[in-house]
N, C-alpha and C positions, 0 to 999 in steps of 0.2 A: 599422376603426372610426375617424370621423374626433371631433378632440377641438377644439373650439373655443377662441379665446383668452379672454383675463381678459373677462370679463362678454356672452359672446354673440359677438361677433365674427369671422367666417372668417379663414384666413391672408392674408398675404403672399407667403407662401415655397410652392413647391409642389416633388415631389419631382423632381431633380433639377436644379433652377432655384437663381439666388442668392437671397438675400434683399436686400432693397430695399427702405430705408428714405427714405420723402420726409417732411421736415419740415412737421409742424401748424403751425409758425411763421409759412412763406411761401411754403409748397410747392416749396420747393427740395431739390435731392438729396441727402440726410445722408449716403448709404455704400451699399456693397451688400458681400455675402460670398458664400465658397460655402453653398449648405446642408449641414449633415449627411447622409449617407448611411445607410440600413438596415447597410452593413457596416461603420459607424460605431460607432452603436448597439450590436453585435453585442460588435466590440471593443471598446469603454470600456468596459460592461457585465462583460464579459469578465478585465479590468486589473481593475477595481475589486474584482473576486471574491478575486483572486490575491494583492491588496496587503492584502485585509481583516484576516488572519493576522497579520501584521506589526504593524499597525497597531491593530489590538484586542488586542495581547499588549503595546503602551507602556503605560505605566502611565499613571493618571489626571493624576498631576501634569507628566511631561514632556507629553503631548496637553494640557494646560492653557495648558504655557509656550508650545508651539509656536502655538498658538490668541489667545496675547498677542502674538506677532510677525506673526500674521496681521493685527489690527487695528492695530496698528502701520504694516505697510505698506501698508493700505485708507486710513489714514487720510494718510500720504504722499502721497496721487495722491489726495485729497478732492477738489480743484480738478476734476483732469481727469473723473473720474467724473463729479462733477455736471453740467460742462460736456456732456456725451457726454449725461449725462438730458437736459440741457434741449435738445437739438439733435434728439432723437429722438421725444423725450413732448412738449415743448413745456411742460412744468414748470418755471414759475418759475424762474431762476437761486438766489434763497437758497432756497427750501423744498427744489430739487433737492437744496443742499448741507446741509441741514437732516437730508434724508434719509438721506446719504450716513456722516456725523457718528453718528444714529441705529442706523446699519449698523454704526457703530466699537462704537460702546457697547454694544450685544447681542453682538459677537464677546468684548469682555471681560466680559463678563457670565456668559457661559455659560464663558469660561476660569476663574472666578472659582469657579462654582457644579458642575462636572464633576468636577473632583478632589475635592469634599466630599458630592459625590450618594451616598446609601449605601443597605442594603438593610435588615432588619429582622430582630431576633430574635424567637425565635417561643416559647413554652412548650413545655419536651418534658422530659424527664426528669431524674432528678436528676444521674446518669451518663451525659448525654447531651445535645448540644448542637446545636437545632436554628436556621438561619436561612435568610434570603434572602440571594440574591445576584443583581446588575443585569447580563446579557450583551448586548451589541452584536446590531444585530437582523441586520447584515449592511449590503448594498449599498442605498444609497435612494436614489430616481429623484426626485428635485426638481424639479417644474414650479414655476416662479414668475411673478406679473405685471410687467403696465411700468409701474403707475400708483404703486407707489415700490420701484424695482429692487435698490435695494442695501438697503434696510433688511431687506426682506423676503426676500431671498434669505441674508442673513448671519443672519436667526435661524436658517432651519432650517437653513442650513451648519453653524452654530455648532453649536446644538445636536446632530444628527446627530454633527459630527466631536468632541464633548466624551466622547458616549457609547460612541464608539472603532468608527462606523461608517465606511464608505466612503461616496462619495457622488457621482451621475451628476446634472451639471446642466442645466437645456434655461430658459434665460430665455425669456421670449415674445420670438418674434418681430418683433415691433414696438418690442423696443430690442435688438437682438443684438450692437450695439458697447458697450452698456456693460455688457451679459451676459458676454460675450466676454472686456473687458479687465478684470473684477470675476473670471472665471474663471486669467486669467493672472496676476493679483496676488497672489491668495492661492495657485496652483501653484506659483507661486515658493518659496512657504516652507514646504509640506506635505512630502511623501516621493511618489516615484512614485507614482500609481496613485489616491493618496486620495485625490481632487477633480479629475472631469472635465469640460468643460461643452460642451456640442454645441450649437449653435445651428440651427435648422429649424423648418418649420410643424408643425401639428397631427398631420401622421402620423409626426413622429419623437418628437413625446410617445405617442403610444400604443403605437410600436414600442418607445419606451422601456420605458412603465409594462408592456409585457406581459413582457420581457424575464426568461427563466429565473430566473437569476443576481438579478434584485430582490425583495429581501425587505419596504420599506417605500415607498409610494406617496404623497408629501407633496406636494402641493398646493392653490395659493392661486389663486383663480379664479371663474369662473361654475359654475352651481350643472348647468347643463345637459355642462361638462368632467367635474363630478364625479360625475355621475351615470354617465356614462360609462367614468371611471376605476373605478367599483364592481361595473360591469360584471366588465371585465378582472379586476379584485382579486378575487372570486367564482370566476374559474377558474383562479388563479392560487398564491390562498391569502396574494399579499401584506396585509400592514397599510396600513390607510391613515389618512392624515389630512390632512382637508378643510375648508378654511373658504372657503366660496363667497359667493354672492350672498346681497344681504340685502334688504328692501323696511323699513328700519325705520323707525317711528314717533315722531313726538316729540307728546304730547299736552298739552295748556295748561290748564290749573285756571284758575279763575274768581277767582284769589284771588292772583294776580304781579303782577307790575307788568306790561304791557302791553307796553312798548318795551324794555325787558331783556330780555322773554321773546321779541318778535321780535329781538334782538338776538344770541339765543343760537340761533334757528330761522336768519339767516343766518348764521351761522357753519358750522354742521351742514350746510347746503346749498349754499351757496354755495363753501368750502373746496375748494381744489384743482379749481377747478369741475367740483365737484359728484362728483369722480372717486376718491371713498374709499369702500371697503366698507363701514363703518358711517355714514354720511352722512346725515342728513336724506332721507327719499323721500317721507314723505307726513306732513301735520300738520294736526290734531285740534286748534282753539279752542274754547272755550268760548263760546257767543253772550252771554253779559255784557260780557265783553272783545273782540270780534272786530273791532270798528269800530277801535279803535286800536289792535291789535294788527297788522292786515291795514295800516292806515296808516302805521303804523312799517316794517313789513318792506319793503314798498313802496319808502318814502325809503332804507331799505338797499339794495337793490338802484336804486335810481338810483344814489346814490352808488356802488357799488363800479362801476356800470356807466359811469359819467360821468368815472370816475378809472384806466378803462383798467388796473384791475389784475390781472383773471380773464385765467390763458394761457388758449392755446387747449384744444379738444379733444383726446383724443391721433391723432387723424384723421379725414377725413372720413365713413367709417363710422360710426363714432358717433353724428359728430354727425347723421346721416341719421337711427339712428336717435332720438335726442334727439328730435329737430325730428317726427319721426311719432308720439312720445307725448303732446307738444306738442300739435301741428294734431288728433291726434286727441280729446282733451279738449275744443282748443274745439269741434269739430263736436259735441261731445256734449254740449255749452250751462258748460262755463268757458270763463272772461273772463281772457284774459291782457291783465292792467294794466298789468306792465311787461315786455320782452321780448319774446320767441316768436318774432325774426324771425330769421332768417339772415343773418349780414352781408353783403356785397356786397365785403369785402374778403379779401386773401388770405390763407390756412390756413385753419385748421379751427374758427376763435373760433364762440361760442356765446354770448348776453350772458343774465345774471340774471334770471331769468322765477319772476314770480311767477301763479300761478294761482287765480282767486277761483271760487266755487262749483262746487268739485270735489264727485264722488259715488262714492261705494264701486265703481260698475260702470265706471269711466274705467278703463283699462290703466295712466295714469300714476299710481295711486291702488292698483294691485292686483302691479305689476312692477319691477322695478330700473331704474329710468333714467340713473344714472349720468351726470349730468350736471347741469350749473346750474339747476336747474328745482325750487320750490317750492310744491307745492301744496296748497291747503286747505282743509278740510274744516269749515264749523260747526256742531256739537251743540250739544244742549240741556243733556246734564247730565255731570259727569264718569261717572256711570255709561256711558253712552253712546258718551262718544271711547272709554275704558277697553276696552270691547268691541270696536269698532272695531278699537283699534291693536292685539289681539290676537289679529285675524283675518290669514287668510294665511296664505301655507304656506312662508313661510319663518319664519326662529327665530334672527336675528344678534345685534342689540342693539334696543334701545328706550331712548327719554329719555321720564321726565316731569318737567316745570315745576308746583310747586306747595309752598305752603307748609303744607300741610295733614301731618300726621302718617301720621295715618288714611289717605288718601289714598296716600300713598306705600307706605305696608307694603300697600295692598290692591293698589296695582299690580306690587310683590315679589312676592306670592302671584300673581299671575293672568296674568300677561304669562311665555308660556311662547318666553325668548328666551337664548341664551348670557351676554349680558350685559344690564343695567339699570342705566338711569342717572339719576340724582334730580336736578336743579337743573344739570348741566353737561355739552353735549352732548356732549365728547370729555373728560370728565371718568376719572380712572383712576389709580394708584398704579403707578410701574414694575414691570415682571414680571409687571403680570398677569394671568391665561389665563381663557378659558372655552370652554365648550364649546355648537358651535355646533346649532341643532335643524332637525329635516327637511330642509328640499333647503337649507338653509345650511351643512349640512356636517355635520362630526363627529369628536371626537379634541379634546385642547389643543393650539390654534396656537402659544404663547406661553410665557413664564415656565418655573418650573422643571418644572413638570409636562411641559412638553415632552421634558423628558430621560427623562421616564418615558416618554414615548410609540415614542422611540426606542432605549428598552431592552425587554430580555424577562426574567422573573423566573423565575429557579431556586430552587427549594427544597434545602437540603442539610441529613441529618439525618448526624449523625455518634455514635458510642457506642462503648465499648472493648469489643476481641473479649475471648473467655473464656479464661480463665488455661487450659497445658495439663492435659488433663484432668475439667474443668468442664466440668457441662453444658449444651448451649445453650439457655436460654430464649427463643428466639426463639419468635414465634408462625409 
């Protein structure tokens, strides 16, 4: 079964080929390695089984400490990591390291919050004491993506290694130098066995996720891998936990300020260009406001597009298909005002496209595009966008813009998404989690809830045997 990378996209790496990374920068050669091997697979898989013991019998507080030396030395080599994103992804140099930093901060987070995760007393008798108890689920097979490698790979390491699992990693392909050297940094400081990381394409994720020996199937990606991964988990009996693709909505009340509110629609879209799971994908005006709303977003993306800030895509792939959800909207009568072309220069840049009279039946209107592309949509009433942005079969996040009370708690109740966001489009409190709906996934990605995800609950009832003698009232 093949397993596609973060958002849609085929390998690079094929089996028994290197991997081979060319820079979205300038199309230059980043690295190549070997790929992983099926008898790769087989043995990490393997190791990780054998070290689990060991390492789910440390207590919660030394796996806390050791998890505080991990970020310690991730944060050591911030430079080099992010350097290694931005040469691979084509991310930014500070947001790389942005990310990187992000990636410290969740590794002591989860150090922080592992040794005090606990379980629960339960009512039972008066001579009798009944609780919970949290057990490690065992080995987890970590798929993660490139579009931010170290952030994303160190929650669920973190979490995973707080909860006193093992853990088998396969970064995407498409950054396997800083998969690789994020894998050697933190093996430095773990114990044998607890942290492997295999680098390869799509069939060594599924020879992974199938692998006996894995108990938890964690990953971040397209919704078309995780369908796939549910497959395998189905006959396999692993846990999984999936936060995939999203198509989210940001819809605009009749009643904001027009240019704050496209101010917050390019942030949401434009960010990262455009290469964040929760991201702006498709946006709902209100026609009272659309004239200067649509006019302001506009001058937004000239601006960012005039000031050369947006990296590239994270390769041509993408951006192929970016540029087909694009072209295919205007053949379907949107008017791309600013953007939509392809540059003529080298890598994989993509400039700020905004799209004016979009329609629910557009692909870029109904699908993840994942890329600098803003398209919009005008209604009549907020009844109207409301429905709209609650259409679709995915379930990631949602914004709405509006100052209305009513309005908001009606979009609470009715927007059936992991997360909801009122006034701010990456708005959020650290730690945390939700859970994602339909082909967006499923399980907490995040926060402490994560550590539940990577534990399993025992019930333990305990009560005094009978004096000799006595007789047992046991039922």
């Amino acid at each position: 079964m093949e397993l596609l990378d973060h958002h849609g996209a085929g390998a690079t790496a094929t089996p028994d080929q290197d991997i081979v990374t060319i820079s979205p920068l300038d199309g230059s050669l980043v690295g190549r390695m070997p790929a992983a091997t099926a008898n790769d697979v087989a043995e990490a898989c393997s190791a990780a089984s054998l070290a689990g013991k060991s390492w789910a019998a440390t207590s919660p507080h030394e796996r806390g400490q050791v998890l505080q030396k991990c970020a310690a030395a991730v944060g050591a080599r911030a430079l080099e990591l992010a350097e290694l994103n931005h040469a691979e992804t084509g991310r930014p140099a500070d947001q790389a390291l942005e990310g990187v930093l992000a990636g410290v901060s969740t590794l002591e987070q989860y150090a922080q919050l592992g040794p005090i995760h606990r379980g629960r007393s339960l009512c039972g008798g008066e001579l009798a004491t009944d609780y919970t108890v949290q057990c490690p689920r065992g080995v987890v097979a970590a798929l993660t993506p490139w579009n931010d490698p170290v952030a994303v790979a160190c929650g669920i390491l973190g979490a995973a290694l707080a909860m006193g699992n093992t853990v088998v990693h396969k970064p995407s392909e498409r950054c396997p130098q800083v998969g690789a050297r994020l894998g050697n940094v933190l093996a430095e400081v773990l114990p044998a066995g607890v942290l492997q990381t295999l680098c390869g394409g799509p069939h060594i994720g599924a020879l992974l996720a199938a692998d006996a020996h894995v108990a938890v199937i964690a990953h971040v990606g397209s919704s078309a891998t995780g369908a796939a991964l549910r497959q395998i988990a189905a006959g396999t009996g692993a846990h999984t936990i999936l936060e995939n693709g999203g198509n989210d909505p940001l819809l605009v009340d009749s009643d904001v300020d027009p240019v704050w509110a496209a101010q917050q629609a390019a942030v949401g879209a434009f960010s990262n260009s455009g290469q964040i799971c929760t991201a702006v994908e498709r946006i709902y005006v209100h026609r009272d406001i659309a004239a200067e709303f649509l006019a302001a977003l506009e001058a937004e993306a000239v601006r960012i597009n005039e000031a050369g800030s947006l990296g590239p895509l994270v390769d041509e792939r993408l951006r192929k298909l970016v540029h087909g959800q694009v072209s295919g909207a205007v053949a379907d009568g949107a008017v791309a005002t600013v953007g939509g072309i392809v540059p003529g220069t080298p890598g994989a840049y993509y400039p700020a496209t905004v799209l004016r009279e979009c329609t629910g039946a557009m692909t870029v209107m109904q699908e993840e595009t994942f890329g600098p592309v803003a398209p919009v949509q005008v209604v009549d009433s907020f009844a109207e966008g409301l429905r709209l942005a609650a259409g679709g079969r995915y379930g990631l996040a949602a914004t709405v813009l509006t100052s209305g009370l009513g309005h908001a708690q009606q979009a609470v109740a009715e927007l059936d998404t992991g997360t909801v966001k009122i006034n701010n489009v990456f708005g959020g409190a650290p730690g945390g989690a939700a859970q994602p709906r339909r082909t967006s996934g499923a399980g907490f990605g995040y926060g402490p809830e994560l550590l539940d995800e990577m534990a399993c609950v025992k019930v333990v009832h305990i009560e005094p045997a009978p004096s000799a003698g006595e007789p047992d009232t046991a039922p």
